[in-house]
C-alpha positions in Angstrom: -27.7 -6.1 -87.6 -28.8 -8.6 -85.1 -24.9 -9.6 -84.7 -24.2 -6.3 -84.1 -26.9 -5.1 -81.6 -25.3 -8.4 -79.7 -22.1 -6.7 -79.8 -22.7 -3.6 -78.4 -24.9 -5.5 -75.7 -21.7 -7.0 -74.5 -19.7 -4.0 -74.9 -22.2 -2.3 -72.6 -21.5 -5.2 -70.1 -18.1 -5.4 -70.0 -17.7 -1.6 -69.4 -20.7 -2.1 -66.7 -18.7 -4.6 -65.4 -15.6 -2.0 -65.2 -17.5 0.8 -63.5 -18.4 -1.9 -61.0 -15.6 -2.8 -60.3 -14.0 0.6 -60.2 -16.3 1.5 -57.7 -15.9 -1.5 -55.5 -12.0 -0.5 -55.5 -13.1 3.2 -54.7 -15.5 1.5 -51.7 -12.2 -0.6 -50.5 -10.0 2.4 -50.6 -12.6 4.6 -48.9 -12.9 1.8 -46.2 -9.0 1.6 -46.0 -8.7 5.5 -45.4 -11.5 5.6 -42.4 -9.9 2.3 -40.8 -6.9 4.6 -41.1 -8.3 7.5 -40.0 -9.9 5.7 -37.1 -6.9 4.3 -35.7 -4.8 7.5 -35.9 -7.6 8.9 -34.0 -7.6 6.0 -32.0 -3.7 7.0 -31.5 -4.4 10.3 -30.8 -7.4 9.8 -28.0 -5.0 7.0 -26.4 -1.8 9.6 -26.1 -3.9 12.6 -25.1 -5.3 10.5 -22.1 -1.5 9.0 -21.3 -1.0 13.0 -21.3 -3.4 13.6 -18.8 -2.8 10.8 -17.0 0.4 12.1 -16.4 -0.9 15.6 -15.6 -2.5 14.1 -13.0 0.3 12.1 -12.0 2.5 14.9 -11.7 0.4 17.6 -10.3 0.8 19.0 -7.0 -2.4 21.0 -5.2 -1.3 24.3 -4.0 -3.5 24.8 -0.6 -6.1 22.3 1.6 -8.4 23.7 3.8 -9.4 22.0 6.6 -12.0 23.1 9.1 -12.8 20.9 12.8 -16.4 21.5 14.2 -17.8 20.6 17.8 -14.4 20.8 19.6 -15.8 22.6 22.2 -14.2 19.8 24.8 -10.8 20.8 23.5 -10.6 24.1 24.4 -11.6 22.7 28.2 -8.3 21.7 28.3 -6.9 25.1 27.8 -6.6 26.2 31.8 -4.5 22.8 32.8 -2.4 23.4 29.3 -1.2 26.6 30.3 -0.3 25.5 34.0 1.7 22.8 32.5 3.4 25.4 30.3 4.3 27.6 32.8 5.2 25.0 35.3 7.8 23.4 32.7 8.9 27.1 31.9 9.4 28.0 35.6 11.5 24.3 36.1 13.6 25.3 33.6 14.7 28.7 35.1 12.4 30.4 32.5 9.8 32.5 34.6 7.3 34.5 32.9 9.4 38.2 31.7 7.2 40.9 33.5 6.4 42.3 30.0 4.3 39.6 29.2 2.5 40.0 32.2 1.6 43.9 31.1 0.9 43.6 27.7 -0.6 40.2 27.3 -3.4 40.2 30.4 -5.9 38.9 27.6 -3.3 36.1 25.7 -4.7 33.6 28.1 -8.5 34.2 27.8 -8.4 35.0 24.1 -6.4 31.3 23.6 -9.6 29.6 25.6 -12.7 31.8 24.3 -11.5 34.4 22.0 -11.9 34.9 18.1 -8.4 34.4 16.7 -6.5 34.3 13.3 -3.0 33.3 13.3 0.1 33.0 10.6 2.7 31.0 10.8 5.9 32.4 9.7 9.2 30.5 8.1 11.4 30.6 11.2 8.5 28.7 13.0 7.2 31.6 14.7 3.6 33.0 15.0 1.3 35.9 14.4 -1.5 35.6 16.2 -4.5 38.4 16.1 -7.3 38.0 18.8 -10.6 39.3 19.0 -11.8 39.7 22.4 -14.6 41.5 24.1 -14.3 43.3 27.3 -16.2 45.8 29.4 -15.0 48.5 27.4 -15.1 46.9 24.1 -13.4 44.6 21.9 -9.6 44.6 21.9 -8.0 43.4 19.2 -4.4 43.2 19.7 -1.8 41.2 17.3 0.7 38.9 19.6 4.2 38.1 18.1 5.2 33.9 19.3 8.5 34.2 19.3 9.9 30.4 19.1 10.1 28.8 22.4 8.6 32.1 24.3 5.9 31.2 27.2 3.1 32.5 24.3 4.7 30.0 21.3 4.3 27.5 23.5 0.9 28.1 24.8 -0.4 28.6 21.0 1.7 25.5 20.3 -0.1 23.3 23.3 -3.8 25.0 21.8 -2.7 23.1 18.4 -2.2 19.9 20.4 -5.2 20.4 22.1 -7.4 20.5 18.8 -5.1 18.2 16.6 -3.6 15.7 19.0 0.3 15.2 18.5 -0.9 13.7 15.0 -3.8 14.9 12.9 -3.9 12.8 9.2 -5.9 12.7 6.2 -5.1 9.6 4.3 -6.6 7.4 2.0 -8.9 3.8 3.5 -5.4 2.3 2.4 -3.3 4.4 4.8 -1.3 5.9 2.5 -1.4 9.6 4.1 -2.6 12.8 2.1 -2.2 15.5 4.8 -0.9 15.8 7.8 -0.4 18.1 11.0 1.8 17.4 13.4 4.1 19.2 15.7 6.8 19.4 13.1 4.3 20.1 10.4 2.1 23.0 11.7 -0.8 24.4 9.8 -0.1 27.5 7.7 -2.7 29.6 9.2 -4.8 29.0 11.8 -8.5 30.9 12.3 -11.1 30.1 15.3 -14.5 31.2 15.1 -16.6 29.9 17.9 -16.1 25.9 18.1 -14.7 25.8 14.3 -11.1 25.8 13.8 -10.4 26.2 10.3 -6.7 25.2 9.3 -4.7 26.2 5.8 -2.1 23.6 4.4 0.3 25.4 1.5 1.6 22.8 -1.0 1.2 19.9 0.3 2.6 17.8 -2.4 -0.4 15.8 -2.8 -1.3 14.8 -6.4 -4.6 14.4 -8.3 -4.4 11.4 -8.6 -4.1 10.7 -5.3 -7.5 11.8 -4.3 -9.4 10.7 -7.2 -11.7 8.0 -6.8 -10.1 7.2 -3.2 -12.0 6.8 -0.1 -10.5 9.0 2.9 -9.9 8.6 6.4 -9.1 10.5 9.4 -6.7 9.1 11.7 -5.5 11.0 15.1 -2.5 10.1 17.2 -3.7 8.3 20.7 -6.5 10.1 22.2 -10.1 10.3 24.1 -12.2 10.4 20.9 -14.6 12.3 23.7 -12.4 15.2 22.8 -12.0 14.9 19.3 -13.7 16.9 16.5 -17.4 16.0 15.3 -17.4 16.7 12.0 -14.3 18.1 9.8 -14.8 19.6 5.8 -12.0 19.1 3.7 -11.8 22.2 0.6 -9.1 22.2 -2.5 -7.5 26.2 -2.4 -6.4 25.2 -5.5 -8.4 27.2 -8.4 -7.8 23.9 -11.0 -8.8 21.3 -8.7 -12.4 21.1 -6.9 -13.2 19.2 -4.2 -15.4 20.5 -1.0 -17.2 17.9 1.6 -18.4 18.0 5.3 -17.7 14.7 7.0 -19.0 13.5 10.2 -16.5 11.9 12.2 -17.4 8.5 14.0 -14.3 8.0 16.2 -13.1 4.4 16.9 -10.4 2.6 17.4 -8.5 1.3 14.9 -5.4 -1.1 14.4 -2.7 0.9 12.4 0.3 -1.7 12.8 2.2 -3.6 15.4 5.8 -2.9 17.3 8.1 -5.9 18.5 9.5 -5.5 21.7 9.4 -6.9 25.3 7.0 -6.6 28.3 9.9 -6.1 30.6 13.8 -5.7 29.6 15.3 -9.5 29.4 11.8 -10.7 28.1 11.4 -12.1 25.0 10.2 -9.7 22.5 6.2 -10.2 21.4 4.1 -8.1 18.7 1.9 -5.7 20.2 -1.0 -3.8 18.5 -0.5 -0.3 17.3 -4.3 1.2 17.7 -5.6 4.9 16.8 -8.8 6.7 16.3 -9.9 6.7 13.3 -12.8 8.3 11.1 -14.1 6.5 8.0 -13.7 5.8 5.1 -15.5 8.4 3.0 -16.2 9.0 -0.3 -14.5 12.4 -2.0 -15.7 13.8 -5.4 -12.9 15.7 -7.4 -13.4 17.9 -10.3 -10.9 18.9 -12.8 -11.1 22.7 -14.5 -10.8 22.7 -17.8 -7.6 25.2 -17.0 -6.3 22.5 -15.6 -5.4 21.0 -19.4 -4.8 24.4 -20.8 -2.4 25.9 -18.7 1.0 23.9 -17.6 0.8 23.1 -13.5 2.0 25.9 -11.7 4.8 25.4 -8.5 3.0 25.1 -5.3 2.2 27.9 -3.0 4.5 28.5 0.0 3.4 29.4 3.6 3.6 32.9 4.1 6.8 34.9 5.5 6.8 36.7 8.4 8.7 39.0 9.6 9.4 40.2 13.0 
């Protein structure tokens, strides 16, 4: 009996033994499976983010709003602008057509003190609507720039006034975001007191360009007297958020160097490229969840015009 009892002791143990061991193989195959799982989530988390890495690599914003504050000594300049304009016009055996003089009396005052909004259209022309009072009330009539025309170049010589030859958003790097310049106008254009507000359409500008980037302004050669005192920078674009109001601390800055000589025959020396500049600042971008759900859409194009 007592050989017996000893028997089935040891049976017990070997089979105890067994289920131990089973169970350490079940805990090792268990283990295997989550460090599987784990790194095919792992996978997963690390292609999803190459994804929208590349999303943000590849998407374009469809619209910037900019908006220039305190540029009151800007529109000093106005009077002087237009005498300039019609001076050049006159030298050039273009005087000013006698319909102008009839039905545009108020282009002049509305450019220096009037609420306007203006479009630009695709053949470079402008539509420009003016708010102005007068003794007997507000007239409000829209004024068609034909390219070249005494009133395109007046509106034209306004946008120099308030943007310089060269107005630039770009990065504390100088790689430029967004630019105006004469060849690059603003989409549309809208004055309200001293604010200027200014639309860019698609200006091929990707996320990631702006994320995590300090910004600059940078203007062509100028009296920084005269140049804006604060600017706010906007995304139009309904997946991508950004909004800030910057005050702008011109000085100048070096922004690269041009060989050539003092006078012709005279040996060639480096000379200092310097422009105002504003900055750096700091600009917060958000992402809408949209953004991931829905593939990027083309961006926007100015808007057409038609005569």
């Amino acid at each position: 009996a007592a050989e017996e009892e000893s028997r089935k002791a040891q049976e017990r143990e070997r089979l105890q033994r067994q289920q131990i061991a089973h169970q350490e193989q079940l805990l090792e195959r268990q283990k295997a499976i989550e460090t599987a799982q784990k790194q095919v989530i792992s996978a997963q988390d690390a292609q999803n983010e190459r994804l929208r890495q590349l999303m943000l690599e590849s998407y374009q914003l469809s619209g910037v709003e900019i908006a220039l504050e305190g540029i009151e000594k800007s529109f000093a300049g106005v009077g002087p602008m237009l005498n300039r304009v019609r001076d050049d016009m006159r030298s050039g055996g273009m005087p000013l057509p006698e319909q102008f003089r009839n039905h545009w009396q108020y282009f002049e005052t509305c450019l220096a003190n009037g609420r306007l909004s203006a479009v630009k259209g695709e053949r470079d022309q402008w539509m420009v609507e003016c708010l102005l009072a007068r003794p007997q009330g507000f007239t409000n009539p829209p004024l068609y720039c034909a390219p070249e025309s005494y009133p395109w170049r007046a509106f034209e010589g306004l946008l120099d006034l308030i943007l310089t030859k060269r107005f630039v958003v770009e990065s504390a790097a100088g790689d430029e975001l967004f630019a105006f310049t004469q060849s690059a106008r603003p989409a549309t254009v809208r004055r309200e007191g001293m604010t200027v507000t200014l639309t860019l359409a698609g200006p091929r500008v990707k996320v990631r360009q702006l994320q995590n980037t300090p910004l600059r302004f940078r203007v062509e050669r100028a009296n920084p007297q005269v140049l804006p005192r604060k600017a706010r920078l906007r995304s139009l674009d309904p997946l991508v958020k950004f909004d800030g109001s910057y005050p702008l601390a011109w000085r100048q800055v070096k922004v690269g160097t041009v060989r050539q000589p003092l006078e012709p025959g005279d040996e060639p020396q480096d000379w200092e490229i310097t422009a105002p500049v504003a900055g750096p600042f700091r600009m917060r971008v958000q992402v809408d969840e949209r953004f991931w759900r829905n593939a990027p859409a083309a961006p926007a194009s100015p808007p057409a015009l038609q005569r």
